[in-house]
Backbone as CSV, one residue per row, in Angstrom:
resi,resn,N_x,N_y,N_z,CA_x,CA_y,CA_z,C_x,C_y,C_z
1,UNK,75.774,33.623,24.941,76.631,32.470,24.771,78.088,32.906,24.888
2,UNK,78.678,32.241,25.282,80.256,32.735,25.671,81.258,32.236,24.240
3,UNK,81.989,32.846,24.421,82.804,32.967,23.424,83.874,32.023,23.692
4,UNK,84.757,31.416,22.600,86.139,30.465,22.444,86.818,30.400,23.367
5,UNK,87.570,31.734,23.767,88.052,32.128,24.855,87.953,31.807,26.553
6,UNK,86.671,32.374,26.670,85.921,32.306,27.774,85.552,30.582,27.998
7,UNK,85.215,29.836,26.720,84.970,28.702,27.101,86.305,27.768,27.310
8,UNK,87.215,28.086,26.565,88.540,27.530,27.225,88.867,27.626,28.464
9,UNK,88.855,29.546,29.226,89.326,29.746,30.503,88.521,29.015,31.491
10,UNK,86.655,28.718,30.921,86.368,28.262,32.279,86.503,26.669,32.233
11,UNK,86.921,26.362,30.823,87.601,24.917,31.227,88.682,24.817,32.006
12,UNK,89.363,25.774,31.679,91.020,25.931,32.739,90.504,25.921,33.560
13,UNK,89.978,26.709,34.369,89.292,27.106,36.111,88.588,25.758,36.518
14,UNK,88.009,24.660,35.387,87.620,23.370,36.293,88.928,22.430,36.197
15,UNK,90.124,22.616,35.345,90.953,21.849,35.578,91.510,22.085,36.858
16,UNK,91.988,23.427,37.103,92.712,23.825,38.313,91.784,23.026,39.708
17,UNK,90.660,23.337,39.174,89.910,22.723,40.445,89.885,21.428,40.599
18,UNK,90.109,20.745,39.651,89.911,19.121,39.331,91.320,18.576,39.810
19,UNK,92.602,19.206,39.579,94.058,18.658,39.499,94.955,19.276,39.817
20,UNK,94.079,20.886,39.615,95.680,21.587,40.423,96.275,22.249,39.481
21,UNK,97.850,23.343,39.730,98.165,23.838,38.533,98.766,23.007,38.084
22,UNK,99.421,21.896,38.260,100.213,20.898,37.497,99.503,20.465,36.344
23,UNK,97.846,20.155,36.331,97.095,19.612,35.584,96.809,20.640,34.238
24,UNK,97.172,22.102,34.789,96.550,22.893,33.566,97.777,22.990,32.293
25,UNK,97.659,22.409,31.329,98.175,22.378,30.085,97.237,22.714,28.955
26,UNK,97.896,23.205,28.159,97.148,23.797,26.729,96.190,22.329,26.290
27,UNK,96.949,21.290,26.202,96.219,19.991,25.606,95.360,19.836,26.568
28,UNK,95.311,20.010,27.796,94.473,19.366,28.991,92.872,20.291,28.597
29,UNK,93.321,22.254,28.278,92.221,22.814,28.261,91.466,22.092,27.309
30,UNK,92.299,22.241,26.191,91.492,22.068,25.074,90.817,20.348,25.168
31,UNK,91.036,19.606,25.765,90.061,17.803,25.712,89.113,18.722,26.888
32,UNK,89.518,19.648,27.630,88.166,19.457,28.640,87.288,20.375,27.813
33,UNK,87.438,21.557,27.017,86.755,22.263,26.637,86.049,21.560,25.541
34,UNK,86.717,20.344,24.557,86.003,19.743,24.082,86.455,20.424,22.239
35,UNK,87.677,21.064,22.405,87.992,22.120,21.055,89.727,21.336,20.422
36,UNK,89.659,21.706,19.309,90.624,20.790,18.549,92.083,20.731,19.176
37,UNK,92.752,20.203,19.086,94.089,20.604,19.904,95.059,22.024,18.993
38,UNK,95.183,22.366,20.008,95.929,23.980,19.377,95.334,25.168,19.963
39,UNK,94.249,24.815,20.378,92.907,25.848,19.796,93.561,27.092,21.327
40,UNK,93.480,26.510,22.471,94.458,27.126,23.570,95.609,27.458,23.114
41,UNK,96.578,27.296,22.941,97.662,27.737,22.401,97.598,28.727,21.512
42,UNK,96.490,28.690,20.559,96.334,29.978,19.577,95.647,31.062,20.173
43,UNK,95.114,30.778,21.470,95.036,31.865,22.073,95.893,32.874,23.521
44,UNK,96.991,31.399,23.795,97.419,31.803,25.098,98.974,30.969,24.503
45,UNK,99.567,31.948,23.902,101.170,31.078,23.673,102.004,30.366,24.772
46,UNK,101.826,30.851,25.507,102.533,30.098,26.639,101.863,29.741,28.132
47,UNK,102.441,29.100,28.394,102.023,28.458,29.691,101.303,29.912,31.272
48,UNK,102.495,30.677,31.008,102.115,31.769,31.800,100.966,32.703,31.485
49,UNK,101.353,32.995,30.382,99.967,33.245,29.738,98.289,33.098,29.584
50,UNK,98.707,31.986,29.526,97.180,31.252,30.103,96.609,31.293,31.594
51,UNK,97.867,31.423,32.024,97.806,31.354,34.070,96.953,32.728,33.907
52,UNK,97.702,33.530,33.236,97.084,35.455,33.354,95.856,35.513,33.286
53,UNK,95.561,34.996,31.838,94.350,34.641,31.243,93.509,34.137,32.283
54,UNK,93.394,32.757,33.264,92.650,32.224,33.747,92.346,33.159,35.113
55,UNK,93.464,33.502,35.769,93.140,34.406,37.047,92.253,35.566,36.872
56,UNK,92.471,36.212,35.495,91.764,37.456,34.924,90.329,36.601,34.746
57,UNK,89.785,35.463,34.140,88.541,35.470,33.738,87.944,34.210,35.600
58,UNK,88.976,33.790,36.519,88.379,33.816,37.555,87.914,35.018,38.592
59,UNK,88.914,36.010,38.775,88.386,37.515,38.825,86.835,38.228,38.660
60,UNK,86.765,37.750,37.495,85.678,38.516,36.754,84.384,37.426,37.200
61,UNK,84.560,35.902,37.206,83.399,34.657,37.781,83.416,35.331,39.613
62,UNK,84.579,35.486,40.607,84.452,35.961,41.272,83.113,36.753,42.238
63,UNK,83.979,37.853,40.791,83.229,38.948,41.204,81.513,38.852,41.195
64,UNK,81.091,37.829,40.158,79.616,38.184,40.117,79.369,36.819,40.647
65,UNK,80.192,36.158,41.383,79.008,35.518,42.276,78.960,36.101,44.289
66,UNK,80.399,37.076,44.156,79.832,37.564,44.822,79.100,39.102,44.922
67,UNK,79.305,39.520,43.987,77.425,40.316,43.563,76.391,39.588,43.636
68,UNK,76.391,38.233,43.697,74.710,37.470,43.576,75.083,37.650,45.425
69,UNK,76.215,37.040,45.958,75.653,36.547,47.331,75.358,38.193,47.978
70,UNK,76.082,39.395,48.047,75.924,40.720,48.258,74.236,41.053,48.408
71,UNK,73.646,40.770,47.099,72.167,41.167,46.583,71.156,39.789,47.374
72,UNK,71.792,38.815,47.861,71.001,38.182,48.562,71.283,37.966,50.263
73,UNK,72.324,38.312,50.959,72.760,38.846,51.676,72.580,39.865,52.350
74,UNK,71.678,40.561,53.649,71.699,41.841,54.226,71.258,41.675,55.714
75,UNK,72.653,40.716,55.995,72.369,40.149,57.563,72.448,41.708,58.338
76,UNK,71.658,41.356,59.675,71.501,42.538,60.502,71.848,42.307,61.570
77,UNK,72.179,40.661,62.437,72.607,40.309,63.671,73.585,39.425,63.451
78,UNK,74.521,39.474,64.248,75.523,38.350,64.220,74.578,36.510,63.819
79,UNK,73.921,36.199,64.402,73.462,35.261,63.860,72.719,35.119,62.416
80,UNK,72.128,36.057,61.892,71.794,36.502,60.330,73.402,35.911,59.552
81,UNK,74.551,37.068,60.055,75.651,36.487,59.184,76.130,35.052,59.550
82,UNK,75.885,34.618,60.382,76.489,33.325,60.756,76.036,32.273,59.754
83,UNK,74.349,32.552,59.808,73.676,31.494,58.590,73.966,32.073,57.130
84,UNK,73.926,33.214,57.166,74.574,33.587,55.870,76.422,32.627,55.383
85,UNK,77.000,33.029,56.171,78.115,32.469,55.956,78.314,31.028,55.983
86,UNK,77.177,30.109,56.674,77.585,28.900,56.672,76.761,28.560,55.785
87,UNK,75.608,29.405,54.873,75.248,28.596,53.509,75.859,28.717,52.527
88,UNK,76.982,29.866,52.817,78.082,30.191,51.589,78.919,28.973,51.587
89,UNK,79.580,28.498,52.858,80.029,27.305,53.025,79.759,26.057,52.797
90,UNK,78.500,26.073,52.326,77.901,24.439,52.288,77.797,24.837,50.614
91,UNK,77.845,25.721,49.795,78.060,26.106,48.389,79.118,26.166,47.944
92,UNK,80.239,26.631,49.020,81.351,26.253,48.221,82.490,24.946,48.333
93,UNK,81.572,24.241,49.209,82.348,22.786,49.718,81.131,21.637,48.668
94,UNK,80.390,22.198,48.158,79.384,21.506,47.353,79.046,21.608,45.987
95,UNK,78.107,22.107,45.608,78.079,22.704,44.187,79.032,23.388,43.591
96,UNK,79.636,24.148,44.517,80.820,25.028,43.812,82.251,24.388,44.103
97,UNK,82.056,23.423,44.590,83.392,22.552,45.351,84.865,22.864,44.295
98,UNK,84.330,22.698,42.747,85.634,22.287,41.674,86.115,24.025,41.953
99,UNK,84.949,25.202,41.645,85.546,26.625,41.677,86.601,27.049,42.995
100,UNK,85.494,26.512,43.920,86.305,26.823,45.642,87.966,25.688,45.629
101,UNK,88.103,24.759,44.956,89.606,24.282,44.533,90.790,25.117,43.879
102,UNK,89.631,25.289,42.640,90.491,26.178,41.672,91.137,27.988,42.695
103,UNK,90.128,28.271,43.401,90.622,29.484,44.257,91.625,29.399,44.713
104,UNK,91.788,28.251,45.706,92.787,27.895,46.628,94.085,27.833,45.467
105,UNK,93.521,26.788,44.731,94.901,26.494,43.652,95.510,28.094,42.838
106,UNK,94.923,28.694,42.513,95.314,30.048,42.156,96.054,30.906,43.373
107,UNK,95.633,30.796,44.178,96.098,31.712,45.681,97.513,31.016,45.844
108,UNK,97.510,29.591,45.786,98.549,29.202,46.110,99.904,29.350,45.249
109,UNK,99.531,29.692,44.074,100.198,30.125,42.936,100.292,31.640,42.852
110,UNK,99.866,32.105,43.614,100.165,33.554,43.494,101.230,34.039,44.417
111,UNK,100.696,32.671,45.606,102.493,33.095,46.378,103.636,33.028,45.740
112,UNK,103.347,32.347,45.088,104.918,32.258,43.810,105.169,33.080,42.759
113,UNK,104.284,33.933,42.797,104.075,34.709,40.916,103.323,36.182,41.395
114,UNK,104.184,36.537,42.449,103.662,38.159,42.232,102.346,38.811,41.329
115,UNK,102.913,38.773,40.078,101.717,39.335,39.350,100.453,38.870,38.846
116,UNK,100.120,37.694,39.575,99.109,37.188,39.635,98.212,37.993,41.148
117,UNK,99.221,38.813,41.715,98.417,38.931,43.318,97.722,40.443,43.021
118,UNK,98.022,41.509,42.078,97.138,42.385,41.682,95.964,41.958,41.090
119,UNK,95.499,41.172,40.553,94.488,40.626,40.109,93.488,40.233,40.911
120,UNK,94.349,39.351,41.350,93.477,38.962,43.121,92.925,39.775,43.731
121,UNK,93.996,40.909,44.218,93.630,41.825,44.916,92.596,42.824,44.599
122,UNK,92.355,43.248,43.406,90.889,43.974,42.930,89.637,43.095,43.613
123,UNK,89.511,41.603,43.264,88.181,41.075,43.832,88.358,41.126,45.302
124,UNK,89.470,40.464,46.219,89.627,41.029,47.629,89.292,42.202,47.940
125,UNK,89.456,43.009,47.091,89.396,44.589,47.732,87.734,44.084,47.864
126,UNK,86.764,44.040,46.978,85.546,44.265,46.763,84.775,43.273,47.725
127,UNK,85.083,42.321,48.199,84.704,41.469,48.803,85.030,41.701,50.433
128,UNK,86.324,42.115,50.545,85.767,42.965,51.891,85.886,43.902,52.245
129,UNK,85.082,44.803,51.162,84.098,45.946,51.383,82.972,45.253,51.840
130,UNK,82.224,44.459,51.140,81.156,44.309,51.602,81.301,43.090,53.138
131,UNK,81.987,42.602,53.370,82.369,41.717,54.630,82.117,42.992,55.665
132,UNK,83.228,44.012,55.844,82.876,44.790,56.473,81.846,45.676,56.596
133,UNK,81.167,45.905,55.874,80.038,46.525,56.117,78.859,45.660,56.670
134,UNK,78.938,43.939,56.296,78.031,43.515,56.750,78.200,43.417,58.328
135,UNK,79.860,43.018,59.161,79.995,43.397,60.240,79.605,44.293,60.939
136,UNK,79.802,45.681,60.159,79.436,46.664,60.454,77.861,47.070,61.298
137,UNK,77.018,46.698,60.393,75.703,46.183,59.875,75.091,45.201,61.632
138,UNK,76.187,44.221,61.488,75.501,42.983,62.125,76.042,43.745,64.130
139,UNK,76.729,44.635,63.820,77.019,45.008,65.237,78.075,45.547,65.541
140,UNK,79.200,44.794,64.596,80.771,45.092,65.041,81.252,46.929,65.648
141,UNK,81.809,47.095,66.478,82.146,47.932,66.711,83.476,48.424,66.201
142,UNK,84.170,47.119,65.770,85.393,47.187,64.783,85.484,46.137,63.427
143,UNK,84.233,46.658,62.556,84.545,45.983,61.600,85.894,45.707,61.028
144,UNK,86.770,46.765,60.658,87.852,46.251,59.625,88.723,45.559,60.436
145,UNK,89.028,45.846,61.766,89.405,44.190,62.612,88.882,43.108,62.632
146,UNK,87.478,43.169,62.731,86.835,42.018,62.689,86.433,41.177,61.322
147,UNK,86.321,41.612,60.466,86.332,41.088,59.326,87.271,40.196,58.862
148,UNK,88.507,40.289,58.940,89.453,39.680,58.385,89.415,38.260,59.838
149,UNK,88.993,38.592,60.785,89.608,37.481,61.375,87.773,36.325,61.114
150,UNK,86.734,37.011,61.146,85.593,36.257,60.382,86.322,35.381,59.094
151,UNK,86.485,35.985,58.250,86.692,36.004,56.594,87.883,34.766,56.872
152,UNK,88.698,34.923,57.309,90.268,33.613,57.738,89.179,32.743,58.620
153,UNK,88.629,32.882,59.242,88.151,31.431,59.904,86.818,30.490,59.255
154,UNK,86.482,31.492,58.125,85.476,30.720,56.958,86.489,30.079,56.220
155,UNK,87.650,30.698,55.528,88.466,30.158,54.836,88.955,28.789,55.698
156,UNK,89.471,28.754,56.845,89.997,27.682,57.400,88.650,26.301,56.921
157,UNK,87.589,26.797,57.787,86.255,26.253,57.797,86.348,25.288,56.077
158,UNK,85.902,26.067,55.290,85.953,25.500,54.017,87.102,24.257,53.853
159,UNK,88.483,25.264,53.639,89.210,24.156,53.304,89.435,22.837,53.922
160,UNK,89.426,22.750,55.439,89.715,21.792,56.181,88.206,20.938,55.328
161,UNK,86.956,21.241,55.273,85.792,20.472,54.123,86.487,19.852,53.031
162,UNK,86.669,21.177,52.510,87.533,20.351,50.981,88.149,18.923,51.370
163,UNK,89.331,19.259,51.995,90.624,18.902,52.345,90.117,17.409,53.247
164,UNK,89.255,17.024,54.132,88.897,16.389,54.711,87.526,16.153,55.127
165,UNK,86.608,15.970,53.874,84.949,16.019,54.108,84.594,15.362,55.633
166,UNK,83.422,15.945,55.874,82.748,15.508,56.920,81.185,15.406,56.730
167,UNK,80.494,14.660,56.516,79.129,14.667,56.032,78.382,15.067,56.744
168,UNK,78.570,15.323,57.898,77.949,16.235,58.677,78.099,17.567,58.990
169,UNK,79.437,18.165,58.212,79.389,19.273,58.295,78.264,20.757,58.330
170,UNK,78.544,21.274,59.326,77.349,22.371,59.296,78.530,23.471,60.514
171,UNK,78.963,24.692,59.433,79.697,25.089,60.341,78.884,26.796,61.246
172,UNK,77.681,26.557,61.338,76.670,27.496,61.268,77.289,27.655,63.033
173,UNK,77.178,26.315,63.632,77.429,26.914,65.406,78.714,27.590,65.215
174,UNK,79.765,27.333,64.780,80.825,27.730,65.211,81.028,28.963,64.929
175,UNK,80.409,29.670,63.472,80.666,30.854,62.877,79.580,31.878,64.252
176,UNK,78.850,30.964,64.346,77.735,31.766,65.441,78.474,32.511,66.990
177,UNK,79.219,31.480,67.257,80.228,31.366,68.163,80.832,32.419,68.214
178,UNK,82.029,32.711,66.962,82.780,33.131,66.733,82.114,34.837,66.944
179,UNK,80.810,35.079,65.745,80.395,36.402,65.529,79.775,36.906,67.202
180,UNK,79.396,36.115,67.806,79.257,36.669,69.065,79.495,36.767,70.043
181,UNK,81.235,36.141,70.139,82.410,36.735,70.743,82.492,38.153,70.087
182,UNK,82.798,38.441,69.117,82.620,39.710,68.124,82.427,40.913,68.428
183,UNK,81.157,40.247,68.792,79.834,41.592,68.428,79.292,41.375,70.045
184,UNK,79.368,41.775,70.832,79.155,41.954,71.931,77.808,42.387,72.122
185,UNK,76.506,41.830,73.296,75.094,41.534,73.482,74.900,43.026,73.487
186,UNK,75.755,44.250,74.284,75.519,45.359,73.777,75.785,45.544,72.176
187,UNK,75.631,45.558,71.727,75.589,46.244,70.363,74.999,45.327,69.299
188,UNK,74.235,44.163,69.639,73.406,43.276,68.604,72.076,44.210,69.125
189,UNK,71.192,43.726,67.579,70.075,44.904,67.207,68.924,43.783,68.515
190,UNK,67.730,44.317,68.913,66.890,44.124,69.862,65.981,43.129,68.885
């Protein structure tokens, strides 16, 4: 069972996702968390504070969901990652829609606040490690080039979802597209 703390921050992390950073206030955590008024404040005195707080315990949600997708994940052809990546996409424009907000809304706040971007940067680091290796994996002859420009065109992919649903979304051809411009027919597995 999670603790006071933890249940405040991941109320913060659905406000951010729900409204944005404008929306996250000490009174706002505490009605969503459902805890007396104060109860945030006695743990996070100030406004910045809490920002620290929330990036540190999104970090850490991060990280272990992408350890779940890693451990379920071990594409071997550009089309393996393609469906891999476009069911990550239909999870985080869906079920995970409020978390995949709150990301963006944190990122976008980190352009402004420096020391929010070391934080970040530990789960980035870890996340593409494993991007590149799955490139690696799926064919690439230049993963750590190729990764980042995969990884930015899922990101586009997603947000333009967020940002402008399409109920038909399925971005499985395009990522397919993309990985096998990539990965060239020499070097996909037989």
């Amino acid at each position: 069972m999670a603790n006071r703390r933890t249940e405040l921050l991941d109320a913060a992390i659905s406000l951010l996702g729900e409204r944005g950073v404008h929306g996250l206030t000490h009174r706002a955590v505490d009605t969503a968390a459902g805890v007396p008024s104060g109860s945030a404040a006695n743990y996070f005195r100030s406004r910045d504070a809490l920002l620290d707080a929330v990036v540190e315990r999104f970090a850490a949600r991060e990280k272990a969901n992408w350890d779940d997708i890693a451990a379920r994940l071990a594409p071997t052809s550009p089309a393996e990652l393609a469906r891999g990546l476009a069911d990550f996409a239909h999870e985080a424009t869906g079920p995970s829609r409020t978390l995949t907000l709150a990301r963006y809304a944190i990122l976008v706040e980190a352009a402004n606040r420096p020391s929010l971007r070391a934080q970040l940067g530990e789960t980035g680091a870890r996340v593409n490690t494993w991007a590149i290796n799955w490139m690696r994996v799926a064919g690439s002859a230049h993963p750590e080039r190729d990764m980042p420009i995969v990884m930015n065109y899922w990101t586009g992919l997603v947000l333009h979802q967020l940002a402008i649903p399409d109920p038909a979304f399925d971005p499985f051809t395009a990522l397919l597209v993309l990985m096998t411009t990539l990965v060239p027919p020499s070097r996909r597995r037989k």
